[in-house]
VOGU-3710 file (C-alpha; in Angstrom, 3 decimals, decimal comma):
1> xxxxxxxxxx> 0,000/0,000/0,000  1,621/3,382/-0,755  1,689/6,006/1,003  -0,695/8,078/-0,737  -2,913/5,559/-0,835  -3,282/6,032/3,177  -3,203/9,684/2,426  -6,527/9,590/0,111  -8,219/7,329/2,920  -7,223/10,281/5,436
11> xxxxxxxxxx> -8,564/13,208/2,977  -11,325/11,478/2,531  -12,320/10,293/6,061  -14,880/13,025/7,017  -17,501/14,038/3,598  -17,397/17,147/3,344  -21,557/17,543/4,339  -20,306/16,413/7,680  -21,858/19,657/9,532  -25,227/19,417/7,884
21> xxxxxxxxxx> -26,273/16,079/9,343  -23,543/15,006/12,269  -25,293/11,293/13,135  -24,819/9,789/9,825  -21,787/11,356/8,606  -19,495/7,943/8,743  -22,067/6,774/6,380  -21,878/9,238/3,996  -18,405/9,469/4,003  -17,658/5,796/3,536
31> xxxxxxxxxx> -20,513/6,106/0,520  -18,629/8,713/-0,936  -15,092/7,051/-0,721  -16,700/4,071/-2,473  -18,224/5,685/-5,297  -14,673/6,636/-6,104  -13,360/3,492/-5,536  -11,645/4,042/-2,138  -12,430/1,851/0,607  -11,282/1,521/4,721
41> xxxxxxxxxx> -11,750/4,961/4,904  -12,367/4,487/8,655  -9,048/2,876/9,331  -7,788/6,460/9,564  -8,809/7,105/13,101  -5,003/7,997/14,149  -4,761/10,997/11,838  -7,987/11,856/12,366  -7,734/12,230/16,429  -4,477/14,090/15,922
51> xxxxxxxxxx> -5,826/16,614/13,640  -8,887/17,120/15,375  -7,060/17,811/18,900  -4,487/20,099/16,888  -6,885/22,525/15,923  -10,218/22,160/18,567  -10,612/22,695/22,142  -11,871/20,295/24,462  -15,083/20,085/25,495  -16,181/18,893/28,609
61> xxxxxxxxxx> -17,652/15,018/29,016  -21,117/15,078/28,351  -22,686/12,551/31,371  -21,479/15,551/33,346  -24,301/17,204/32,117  -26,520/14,025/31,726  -26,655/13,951/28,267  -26,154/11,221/25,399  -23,208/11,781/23,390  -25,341/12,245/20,017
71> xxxxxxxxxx> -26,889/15,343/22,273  -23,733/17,058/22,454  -23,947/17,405/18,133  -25,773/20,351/17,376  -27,143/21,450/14,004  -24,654/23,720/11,388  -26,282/27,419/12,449  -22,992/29,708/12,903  -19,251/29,886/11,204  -17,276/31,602/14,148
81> xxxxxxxxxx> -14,024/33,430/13,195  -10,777/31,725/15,208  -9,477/34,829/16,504  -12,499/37,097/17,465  -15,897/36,707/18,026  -16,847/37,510/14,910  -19,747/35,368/13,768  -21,500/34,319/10,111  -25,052/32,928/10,599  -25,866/30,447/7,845
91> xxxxxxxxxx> -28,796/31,290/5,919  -31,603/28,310/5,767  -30,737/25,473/3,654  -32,133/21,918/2,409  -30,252/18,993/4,208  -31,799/16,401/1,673  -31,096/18,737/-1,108  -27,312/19,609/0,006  -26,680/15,325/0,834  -28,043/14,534/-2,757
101> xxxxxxxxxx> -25,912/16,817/-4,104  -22,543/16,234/-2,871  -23,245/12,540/-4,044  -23,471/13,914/-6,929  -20,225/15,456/-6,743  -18,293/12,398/-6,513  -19,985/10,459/-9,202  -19,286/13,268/-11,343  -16,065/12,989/-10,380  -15,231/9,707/-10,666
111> xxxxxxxxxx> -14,969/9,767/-14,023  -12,083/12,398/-14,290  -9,868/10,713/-11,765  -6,573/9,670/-12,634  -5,756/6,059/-12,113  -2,772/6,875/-9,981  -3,181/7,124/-6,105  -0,882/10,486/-6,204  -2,293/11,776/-8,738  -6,033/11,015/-7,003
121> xxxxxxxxxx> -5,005/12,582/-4,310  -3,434/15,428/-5,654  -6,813/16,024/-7,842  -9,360/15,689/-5,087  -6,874/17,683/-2,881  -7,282/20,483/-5,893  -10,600/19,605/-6,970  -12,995/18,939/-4,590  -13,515/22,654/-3,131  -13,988/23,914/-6,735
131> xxxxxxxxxx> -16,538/21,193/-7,832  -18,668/21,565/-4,541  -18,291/25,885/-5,194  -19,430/24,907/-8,343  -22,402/23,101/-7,296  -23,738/25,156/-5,081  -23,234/28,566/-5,948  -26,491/29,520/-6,888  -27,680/28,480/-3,363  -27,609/30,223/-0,552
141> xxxxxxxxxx> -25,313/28,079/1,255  -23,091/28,307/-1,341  -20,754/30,763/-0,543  -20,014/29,390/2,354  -18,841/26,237/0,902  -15,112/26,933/1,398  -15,363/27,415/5,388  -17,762/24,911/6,209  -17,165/23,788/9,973  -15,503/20,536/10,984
151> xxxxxxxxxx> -17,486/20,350/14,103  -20,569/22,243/15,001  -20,022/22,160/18,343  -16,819/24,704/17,968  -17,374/26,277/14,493  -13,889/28,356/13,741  -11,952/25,658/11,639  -13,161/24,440/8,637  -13,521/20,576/7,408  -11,195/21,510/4,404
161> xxxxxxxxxx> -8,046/22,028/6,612  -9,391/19,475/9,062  -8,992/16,652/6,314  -5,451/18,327/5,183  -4,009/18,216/8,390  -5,299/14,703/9,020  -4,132/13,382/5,690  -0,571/15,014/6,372  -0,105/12,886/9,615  1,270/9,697/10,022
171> xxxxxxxxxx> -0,195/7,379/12,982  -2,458/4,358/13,954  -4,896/3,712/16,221  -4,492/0,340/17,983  -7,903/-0,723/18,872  -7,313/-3,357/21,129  -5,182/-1,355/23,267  -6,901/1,670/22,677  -3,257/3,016/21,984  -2,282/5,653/19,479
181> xxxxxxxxxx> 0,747/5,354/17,545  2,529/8,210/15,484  5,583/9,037/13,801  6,186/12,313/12,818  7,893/15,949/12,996  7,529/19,650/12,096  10,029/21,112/10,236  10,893/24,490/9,680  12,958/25,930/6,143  14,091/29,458/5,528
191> xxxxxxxxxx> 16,517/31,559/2,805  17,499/35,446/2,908  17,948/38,100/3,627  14,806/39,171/2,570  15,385/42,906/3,003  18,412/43,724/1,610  18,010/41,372/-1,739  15,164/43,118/-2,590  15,573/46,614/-1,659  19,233/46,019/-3,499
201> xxxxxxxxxx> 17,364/47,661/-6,973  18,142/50,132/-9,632  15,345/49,502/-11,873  11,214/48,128/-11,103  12,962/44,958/-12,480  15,357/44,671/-9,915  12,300/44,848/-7,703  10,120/42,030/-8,882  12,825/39,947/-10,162  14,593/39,915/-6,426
211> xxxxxxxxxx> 11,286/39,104/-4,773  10,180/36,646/-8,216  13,868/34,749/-6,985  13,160/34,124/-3,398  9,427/33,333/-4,511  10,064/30,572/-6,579  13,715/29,149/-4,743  11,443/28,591/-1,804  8,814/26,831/-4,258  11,840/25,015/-5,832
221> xxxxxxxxxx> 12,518/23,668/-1,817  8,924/23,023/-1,175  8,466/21,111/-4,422  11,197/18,228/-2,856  8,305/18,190/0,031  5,230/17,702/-2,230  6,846/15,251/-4,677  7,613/12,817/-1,518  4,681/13,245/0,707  2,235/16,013/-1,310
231> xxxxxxxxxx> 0,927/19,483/-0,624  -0,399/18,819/2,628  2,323/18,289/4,595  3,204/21,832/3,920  1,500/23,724/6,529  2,773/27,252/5,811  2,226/28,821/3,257  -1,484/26,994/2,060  -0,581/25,676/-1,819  -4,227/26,071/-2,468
241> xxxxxxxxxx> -4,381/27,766/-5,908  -1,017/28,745/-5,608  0,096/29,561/-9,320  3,254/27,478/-8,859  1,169/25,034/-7,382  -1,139/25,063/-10,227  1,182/24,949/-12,827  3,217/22,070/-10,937  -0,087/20,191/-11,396  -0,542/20,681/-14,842
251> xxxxxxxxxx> 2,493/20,127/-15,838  1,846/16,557/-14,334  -1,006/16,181/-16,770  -3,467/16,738/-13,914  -6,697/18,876/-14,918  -7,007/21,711/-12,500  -10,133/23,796/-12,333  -10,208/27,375/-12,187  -6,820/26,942/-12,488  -3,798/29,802/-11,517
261> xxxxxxxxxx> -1,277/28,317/-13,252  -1,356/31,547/-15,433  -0,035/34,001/-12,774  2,951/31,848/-12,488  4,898/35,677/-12,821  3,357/36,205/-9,274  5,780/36,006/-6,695  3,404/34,609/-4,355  5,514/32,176/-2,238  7,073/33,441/1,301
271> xxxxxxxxxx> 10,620/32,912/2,007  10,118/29,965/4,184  7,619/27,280/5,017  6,645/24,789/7,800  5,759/21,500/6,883  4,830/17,839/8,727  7,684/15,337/8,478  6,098/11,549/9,014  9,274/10,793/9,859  11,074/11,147/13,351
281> xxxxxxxxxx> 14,520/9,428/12,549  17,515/11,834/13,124  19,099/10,018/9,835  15,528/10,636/7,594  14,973/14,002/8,524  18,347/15,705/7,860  18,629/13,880/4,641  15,780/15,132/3,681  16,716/18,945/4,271  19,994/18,493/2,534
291> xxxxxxxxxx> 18,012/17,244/-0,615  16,335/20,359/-0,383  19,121/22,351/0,710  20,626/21,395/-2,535  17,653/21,515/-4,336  18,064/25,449/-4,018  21,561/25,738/-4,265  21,356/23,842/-7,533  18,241/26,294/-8,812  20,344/29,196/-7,844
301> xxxxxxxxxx> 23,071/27,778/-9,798  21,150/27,097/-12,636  19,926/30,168/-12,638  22,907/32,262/-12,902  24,733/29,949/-15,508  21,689/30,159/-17,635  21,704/33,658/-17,512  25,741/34,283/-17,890  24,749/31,330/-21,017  22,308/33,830/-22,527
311> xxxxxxxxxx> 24,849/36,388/-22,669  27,820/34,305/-24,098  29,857/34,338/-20,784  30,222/30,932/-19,716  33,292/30,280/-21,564  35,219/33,099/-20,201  37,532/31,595/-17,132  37,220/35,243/-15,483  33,332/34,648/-15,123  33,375/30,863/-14,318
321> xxxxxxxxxx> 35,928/31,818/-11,403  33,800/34,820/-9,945  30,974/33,059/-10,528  31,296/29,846/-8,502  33,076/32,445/-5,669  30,393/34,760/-5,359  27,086/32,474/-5,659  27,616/30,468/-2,977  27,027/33,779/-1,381  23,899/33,670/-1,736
331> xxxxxxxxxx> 20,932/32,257/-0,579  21,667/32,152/3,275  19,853/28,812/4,040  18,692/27,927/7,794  16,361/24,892/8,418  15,323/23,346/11,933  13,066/20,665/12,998  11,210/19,285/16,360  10,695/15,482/16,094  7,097/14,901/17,962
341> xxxxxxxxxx> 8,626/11,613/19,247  11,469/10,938/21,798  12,881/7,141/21,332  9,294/5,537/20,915  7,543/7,077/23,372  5,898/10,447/22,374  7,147/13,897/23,237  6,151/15,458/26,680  5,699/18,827/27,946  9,063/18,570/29,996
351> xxxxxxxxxx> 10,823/18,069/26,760  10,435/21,482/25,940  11,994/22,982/29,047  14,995/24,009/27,272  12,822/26,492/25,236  10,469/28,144/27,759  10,740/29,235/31,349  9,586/27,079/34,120  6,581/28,622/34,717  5,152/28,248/31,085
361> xxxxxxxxxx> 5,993/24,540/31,098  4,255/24,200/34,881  1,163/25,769/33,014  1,086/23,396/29,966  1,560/20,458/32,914  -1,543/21,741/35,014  -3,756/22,336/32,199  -2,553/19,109/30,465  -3,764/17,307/33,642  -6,935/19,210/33,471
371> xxxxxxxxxx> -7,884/17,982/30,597  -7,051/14,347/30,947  -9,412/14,402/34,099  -12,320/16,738/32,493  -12,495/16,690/28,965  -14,223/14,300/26,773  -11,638/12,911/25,020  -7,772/12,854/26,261  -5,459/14,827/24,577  -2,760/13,303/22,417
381> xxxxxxxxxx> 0,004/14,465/20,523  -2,088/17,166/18,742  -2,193/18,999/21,911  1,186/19,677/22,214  1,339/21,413/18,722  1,183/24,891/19,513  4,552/24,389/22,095  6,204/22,595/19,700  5,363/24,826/17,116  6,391/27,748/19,053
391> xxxxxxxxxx> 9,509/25,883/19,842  10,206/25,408/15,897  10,425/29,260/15,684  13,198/29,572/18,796  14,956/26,754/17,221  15,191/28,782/14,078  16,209/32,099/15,649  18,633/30,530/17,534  19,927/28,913/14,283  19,772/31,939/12,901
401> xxxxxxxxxx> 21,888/34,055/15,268  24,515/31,956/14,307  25,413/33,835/11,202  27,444/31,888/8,371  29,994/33,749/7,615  32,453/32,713/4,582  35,870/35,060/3,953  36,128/35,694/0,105  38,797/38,331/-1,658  37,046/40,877/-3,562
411> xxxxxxxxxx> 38,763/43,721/-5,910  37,869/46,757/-8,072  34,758/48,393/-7,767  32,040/47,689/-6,155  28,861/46,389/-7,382  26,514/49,525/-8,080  23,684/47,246/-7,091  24,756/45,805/-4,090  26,974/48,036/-3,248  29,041/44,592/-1,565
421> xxxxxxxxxx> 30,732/42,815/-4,206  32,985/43,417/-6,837  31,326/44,450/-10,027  32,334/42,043/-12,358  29,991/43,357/-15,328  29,938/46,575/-17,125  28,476/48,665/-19,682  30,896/48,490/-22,574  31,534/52,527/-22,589  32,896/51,993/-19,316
431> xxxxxxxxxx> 36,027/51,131/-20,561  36,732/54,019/-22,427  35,753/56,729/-19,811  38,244/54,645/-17,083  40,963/56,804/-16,152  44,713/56,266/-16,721  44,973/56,133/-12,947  42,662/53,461/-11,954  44,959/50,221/-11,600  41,345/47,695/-11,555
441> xxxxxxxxxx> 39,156/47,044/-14,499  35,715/45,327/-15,211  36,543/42,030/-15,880  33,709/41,473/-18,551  32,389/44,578/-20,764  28,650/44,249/-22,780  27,625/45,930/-25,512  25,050/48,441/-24,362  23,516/49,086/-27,080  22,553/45,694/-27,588
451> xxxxxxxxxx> 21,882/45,084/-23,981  20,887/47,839/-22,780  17,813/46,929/-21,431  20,062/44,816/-18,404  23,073/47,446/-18,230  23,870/51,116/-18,706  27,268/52,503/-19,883  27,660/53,735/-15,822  27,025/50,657/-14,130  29,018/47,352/-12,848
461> xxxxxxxxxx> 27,269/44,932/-11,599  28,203/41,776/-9,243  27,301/38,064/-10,694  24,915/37,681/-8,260  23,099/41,413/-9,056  23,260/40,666/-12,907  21,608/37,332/-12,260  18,832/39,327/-10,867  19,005/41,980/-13,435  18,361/39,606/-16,413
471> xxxxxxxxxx> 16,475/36,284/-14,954  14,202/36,989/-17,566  16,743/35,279/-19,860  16,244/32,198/-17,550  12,568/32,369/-17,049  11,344/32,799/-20,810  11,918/29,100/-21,381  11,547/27,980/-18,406  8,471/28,898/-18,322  6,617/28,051/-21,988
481> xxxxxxxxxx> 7,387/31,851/-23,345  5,595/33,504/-20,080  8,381/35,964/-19,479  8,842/36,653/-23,229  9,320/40,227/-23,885  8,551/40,613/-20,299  8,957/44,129/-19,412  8,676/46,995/-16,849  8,306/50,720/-15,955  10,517/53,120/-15,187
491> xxxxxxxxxx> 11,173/54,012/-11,623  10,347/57,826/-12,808  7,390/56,524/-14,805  6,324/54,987/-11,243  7,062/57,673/-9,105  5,129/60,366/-11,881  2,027/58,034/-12,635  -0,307/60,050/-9,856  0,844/63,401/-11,742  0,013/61,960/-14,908
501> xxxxxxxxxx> -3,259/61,219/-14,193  -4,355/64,092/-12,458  -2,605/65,954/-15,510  -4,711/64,201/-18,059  -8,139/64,237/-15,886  -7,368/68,403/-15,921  -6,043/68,384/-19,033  -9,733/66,677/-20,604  -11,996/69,360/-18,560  -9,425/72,363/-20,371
511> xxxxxxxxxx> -9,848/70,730/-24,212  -13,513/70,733/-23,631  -13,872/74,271/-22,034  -11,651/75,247/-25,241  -13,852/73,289/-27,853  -16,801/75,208/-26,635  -15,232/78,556/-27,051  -14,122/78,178/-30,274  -17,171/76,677/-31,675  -19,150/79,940/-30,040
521> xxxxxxxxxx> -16,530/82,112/-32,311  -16,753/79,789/-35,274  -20,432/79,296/-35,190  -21,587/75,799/-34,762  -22,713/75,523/-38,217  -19,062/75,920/-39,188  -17,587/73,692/-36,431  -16,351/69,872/-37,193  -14,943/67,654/-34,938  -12,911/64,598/-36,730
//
């Protein structure tokens, strides 16, 4: 059984009616499974249990209060907002209507499934939202598809990123022993600086390029995560109609509905991203990150030799030297990760005493024993997710307070970009406006007439910085022609636009104000407007 195959039981464990009828809901979603051929959806109750005590609180047992469990279900009325009070009252709906429906759904999409369990997964994991949008949006419980409730009883998480959690963890439930098993770890990935790469700019291309690099490096790293375990396990940021996402899909010959893939130029992607490991092995986990450490070393690479390619440089020694010396410069890599398991028993509070102060770990303890004595369920795993989580981040700005810090010899000018390295590229005139007395010259001189929409005659710029400057030259085919003739405003054109248009908007009111006078001179009869 592969892995995915576990992960389309786990996605598909709860339908996604659920809230609209609570005491048949295992029904429904074993009938819906089935209709697309999946079967032992059930089986999942590990992930399931984790997920749910992740992201709900606990409620209190419900013979306290003399009731029958099925009492404690109450009907779908509200959608409460997870960090207010904020409140949406669902308008009236059909329950027969909105359960007939969703059947529908899956037969319809049974027939557009791919025969592959990843690719089943990754299509209902796409899919499903837009096909149940689809269905209902001329209802009034349509638009309200997207943040349908997991569980009535606390209404502020939805049952689309309950079933995505659950299908990203890895554990069993024994039921014999009642005993939960589960193997698994967050992990945290970041590259920079942020700031400074970015705000390093001459031109609006410098701009979007800079942030279009760390964008898409980041997607490069998070792509290593999706092709082993899918989009899921990545926590932060959501790949839900990412563009990248998207076009990942379709470029794996999956159909993708209301698809993004076009915005692919978006630099959409953070820097960094958190993501569920269902491993816990020292060994697994940091070979992993180096894959996709390397991953976006190699992308970065690529980059820059397709670029210095593009411009006919790659066979100059001069370039191939600078090059490898100055990008490994760049991007500053930092990764972390907190295995939720310690040997083979699961991790405890007390385990995270190293990160927090004695009295926050005495309040986890207390409330942790609180719950175990009150609550209807006891927690697990999932309810030590926001300490480990918070955790993660110390971990990583500890890490990252250890600054990497490489010597390299650097002559000549500096980059006019950077301002940090030596500018290794120039505008050809350069070279005949040095002066006698200047002992260090460019290295590598470009036309600028021919290029002179990635270099003036008064700039040098540093490997790295000319990478950025003309990525386009590395996009265009990377990317089916997208970033063909891609181009950009000036920085003045920017900075005048607001002038402009209040110039024109006057500038209408003053032609028409003229018109009128001169056709009163003229005479109207002997007035013509062409």
């Amino acid at each position: 059984m592969s892995n995915f195959t576990d992960k389309l039981k786990a996605f598909l464990h709860d339908p996604i009616d659920k809230c609209f009828d609570i005491p048949t809901h295992i029904q429904r979603a074993k009938e819906y499974a089935e209709i697309i051929g999946v079967s032992g959806v059930y089986e999942m109750k590990g992930p399931d249990e984790i997920a749910s005590c992740m992201e709900r609180s606990f409620l209190p047992k419900p013979e306290k209060y003399g009731l029958r469990k099925e009492h404690f279900y109450q009907e779908c009325t509200e959608i409460r907002h997870p960090f207010s009070e904020g409140k949406i009252y669902l308008p009236d709906f059909d329950k027969k209507r909105i359960l007939s429906e969703v059947k529908t759904v899956f037969e319809n999409i049974k027939t557009a499934l791919p025969q592959d369990d990843k690719d089943q997964f990754l299509y209902l994991w796409r899919n499903l939202m837009e096909e149940m949008f689809d269905k209902f949006k001329d209802l009034p419980i349509g638009k309200y598809i997207p943040v349908l409730p997991a569980d009535t009883r606390m209404p502020d998480h939805s049952i689309w990123e309950h079933l995505k959690i659950a299908s990203a963890i890895k554990a069993f439930k024994d039921k014999e022993n009642n005993q939960l098993y589960q193997n698994n770890s967050l992990f945290l990935f970041s590259i920079g600086p942020v700031q400074s790469f970015i705000s390093q700019a001459r031109k609006t291309q410098d701009l979007f390029m800079g942030s279009f690099i760390l964008s898409y490096l980041t997607f490069k790293a998070i792509k290593v995560v999706v092709d082993k375990y899918g989009p899921t396990n990545i926590i932060y940021p959501d790949l839900y109609g990412q563009p990248l996402m998207d076009y990942y899909l379709e470029k794996r010959k999956i159909k993708v509905k209301n698809s993004t893939g076009n915005y692919i130029d978006q630099p959409t992607i953070p820097n960094r991203f958190v993501a569920i490991f269902p491993v816990t092995e020292k060994k697994e986990i940091e070979e992993l990150a180096e894959k996709i450490k390397e991953t976006t070393e190699n992308t970065w690479k690529e980059m820059g030799e397709k670029v210095l390619d593009a411009f006919k440089l790659k066979d100059n020694s001069d370039v191939v030297r600078v090059f490898e010396q100055q990008m490994k410069i760049f991007p500053e890599i930092y990764r972390t990760s907190i295995p939720l398991k310690v040997g083979s028993n699961d991790i405890r509070v007390n385990d995270f005493k190293e990160f927090f102060e004695d009295k926050e770990i005495e309040r986890w303890e207390k409330l942790e024993t609180f719950i175990k004595e009150k609550a209807e369920f006891p927690p697990n795993i999932g309810f030590l997710y926001q300490l480990a989580y918070s955790a993660l981040e110390k971990s990583m700005g500890a890490r990252k307070n250890l600054r990497d810090f490489e010597q390299t010899k650097e002559y000549g000018k500096k980059c006019h970009l950077c301002g940090e390295r030596e500018a290794f590229i120039c505008g050809k005139k350069r070279e005949d406006e040095k002066k006698e007395t200047e002992k260090i010259k460019c290295k590598v001189y470009l036309d600028v007439e021919k290029y002179g929409k990635y270099i003036s005659s008064t700039e040098g710029l540093c490997i790295i910085c000319f990478t950025k400057r003309a990525l386009d030259k590395y996009l265009v085919n990377k990317f089916s022609g997208k970033f063909k003739d891609f181009s950009f405003p000036s920085t003045a054109e920017i900075s005048c636009s607001d002038f402009k248009e209040k110039a024109l908007k006057d500038a209408q009111t003053e032609i028409k104000e003229y018109v009128k006078t001169f056709q009163d001179i003229v005479g109207e009869e002997n007035f013509q407007t062409g």
